[in-house]
C-alpha positions in Angstrom: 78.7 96.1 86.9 79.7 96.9 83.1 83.4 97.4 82.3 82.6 101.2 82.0 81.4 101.3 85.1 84.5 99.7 86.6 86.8 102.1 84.8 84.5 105.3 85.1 84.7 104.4 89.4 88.2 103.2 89.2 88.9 106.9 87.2 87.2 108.8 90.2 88.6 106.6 93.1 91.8 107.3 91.8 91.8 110.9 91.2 89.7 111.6 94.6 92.6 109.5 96.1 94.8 111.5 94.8 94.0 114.9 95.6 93.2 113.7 99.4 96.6 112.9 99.6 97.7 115.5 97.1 99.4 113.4 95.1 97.2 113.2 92.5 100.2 113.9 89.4 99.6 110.2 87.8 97.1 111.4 85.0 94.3 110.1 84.0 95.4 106.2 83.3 97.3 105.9 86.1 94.7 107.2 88.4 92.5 104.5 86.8 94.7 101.8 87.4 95.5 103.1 91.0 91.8 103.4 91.1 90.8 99.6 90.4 94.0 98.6 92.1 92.2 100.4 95.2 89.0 98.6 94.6 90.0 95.4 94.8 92.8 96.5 98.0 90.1 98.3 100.1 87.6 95.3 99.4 90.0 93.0 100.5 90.7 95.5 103.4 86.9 95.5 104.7 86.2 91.8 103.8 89.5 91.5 106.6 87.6 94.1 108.9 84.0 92.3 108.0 82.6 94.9 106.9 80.0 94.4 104.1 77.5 97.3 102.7 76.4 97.4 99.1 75.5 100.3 96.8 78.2 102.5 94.0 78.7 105.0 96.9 80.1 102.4 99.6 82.2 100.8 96.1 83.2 104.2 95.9 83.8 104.9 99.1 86.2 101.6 99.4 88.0 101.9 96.5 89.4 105.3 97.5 90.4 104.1 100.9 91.9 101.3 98.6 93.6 103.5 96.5 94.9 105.6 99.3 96.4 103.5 101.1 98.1 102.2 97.5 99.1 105.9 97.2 100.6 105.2 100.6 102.5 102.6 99.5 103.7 104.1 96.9 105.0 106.9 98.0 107.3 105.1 100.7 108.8 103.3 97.3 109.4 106.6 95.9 110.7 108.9 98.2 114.2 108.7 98.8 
């Protein structure tokens, strides 16, 4: 995949990860970097589970599970 690619998924992982656990406030570079963050989290995450598909909507589909469960994370940092 081109670089564009990787940021224009990494945009939408993040922001879809976002609202689905409405925290979505990062803006647009943060929810790219959550977003590629997530990529590489939920492939590590289904490479654990061996779980291997291809195609952009299963890439999709991991990197927001990726990026939710970084949103996860996250928010247990920032919470008080």
């Amino acid at each position: 995949m081109s670089i564009v690619l990787y940021l224009l998924l990494g945009a939408v992982a993040g922001w879809l990860a976002g609202v689905l656990m409405k925290g979505g406030g990062f803006g647009l570079l943060w929810n790219i970097i959550i977003g590629i963050i997530g990529g590489f989290l939920g492939g590590w995450l289904m490479s654990l589970l061996h779980i291997q598909k291809a195609g952009l909507l299963w890439e999709l589909i991991v990197a927001v599970i990726g990026a939710m469960v970084l949103l996860f994370v996250i928010s247990l940092f920032r919470k008080k």
